[in-house]
C-alpha positions in Angstrom: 0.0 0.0 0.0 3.1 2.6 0.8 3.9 1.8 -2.6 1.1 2.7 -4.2 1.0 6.5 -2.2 4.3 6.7 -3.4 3.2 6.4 -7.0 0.4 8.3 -6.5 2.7 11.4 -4.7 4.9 11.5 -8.3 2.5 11.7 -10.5 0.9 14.4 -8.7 4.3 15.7 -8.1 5.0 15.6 -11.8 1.5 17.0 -12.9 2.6 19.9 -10.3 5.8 20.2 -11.9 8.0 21.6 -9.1 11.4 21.9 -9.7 12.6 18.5 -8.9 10.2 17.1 -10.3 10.8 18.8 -14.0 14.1 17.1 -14.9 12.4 13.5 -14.1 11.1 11.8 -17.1 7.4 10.1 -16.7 9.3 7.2 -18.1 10.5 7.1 -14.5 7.5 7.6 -12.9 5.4 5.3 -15.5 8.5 2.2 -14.6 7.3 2.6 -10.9 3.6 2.3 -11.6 4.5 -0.4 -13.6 6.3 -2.1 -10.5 3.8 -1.8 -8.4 1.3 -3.1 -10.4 3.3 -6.3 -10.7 3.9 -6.8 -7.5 0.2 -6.5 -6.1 -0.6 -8.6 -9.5 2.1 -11.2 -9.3 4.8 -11.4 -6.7 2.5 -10.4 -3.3 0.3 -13.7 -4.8 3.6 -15.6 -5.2 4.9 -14.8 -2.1 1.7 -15.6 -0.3 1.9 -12.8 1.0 -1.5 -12.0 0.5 -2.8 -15.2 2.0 -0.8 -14.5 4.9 -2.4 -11.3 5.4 -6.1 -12.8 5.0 -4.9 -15.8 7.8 -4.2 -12.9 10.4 -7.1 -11.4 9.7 -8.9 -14.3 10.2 -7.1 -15.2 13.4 -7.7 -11.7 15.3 -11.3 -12.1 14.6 -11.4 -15.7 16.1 -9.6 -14.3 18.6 -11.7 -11.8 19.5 -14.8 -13.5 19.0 -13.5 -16.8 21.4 -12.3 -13.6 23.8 -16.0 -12.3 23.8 -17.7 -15.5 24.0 -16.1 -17.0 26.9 -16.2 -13.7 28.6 -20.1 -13.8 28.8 -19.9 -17.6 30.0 -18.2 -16.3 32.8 -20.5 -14.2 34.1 
C-alpha cells in the first residue's frame, strides 16, 4: 500500500511540476507504476503474501470473538 502512495505522490508531483520534479522523465515515474502493479498482481500472490495477510485477519477475529464468548460464559 506505501507503494502505491508513493506512485500516487509523483504523479501528482509531476503534474505539479515543481522543480525536482521537471528534470524527471514520466518514463521514471510510469516504470514505478508499472512495479507496483506487478507486485500487487504477481509477486504479493507468489509470495503468499497476500494469503498470509487474510490468515491474520482471520485469526484476530477468532480471537476476538473466542475472547467475547467465553467472557459472557463467565459471568
Amino acid at each position: 500500500m506505501k507503494l502505491l502512495i508513493v506512485v500516487v505522490a509523483l504523479y501528482i508531483l509531476k503534474l505539479l511540476d515543481l522543480s525536482f520534479m521537471e528534470n524527471v522523465s514520466w518514463w521514471w515515474i510510469n516504470a514505478i507504476g508499472f512495479f507496483a502493479f506487478l507486485w500487487f498482481e504477481y509477486f504479493e500472490r507468489m509470495l503468499g503474501l497476500d494469503k498470509r495477510k487474510d490468515d491474520m485477519l482471520h485469526e484476530k477475529m477468532l480471537k476476538e470473538r473466542q475472547k467475547r464468548q467465553f467472557n459472557i460464559r463467565k459471568k
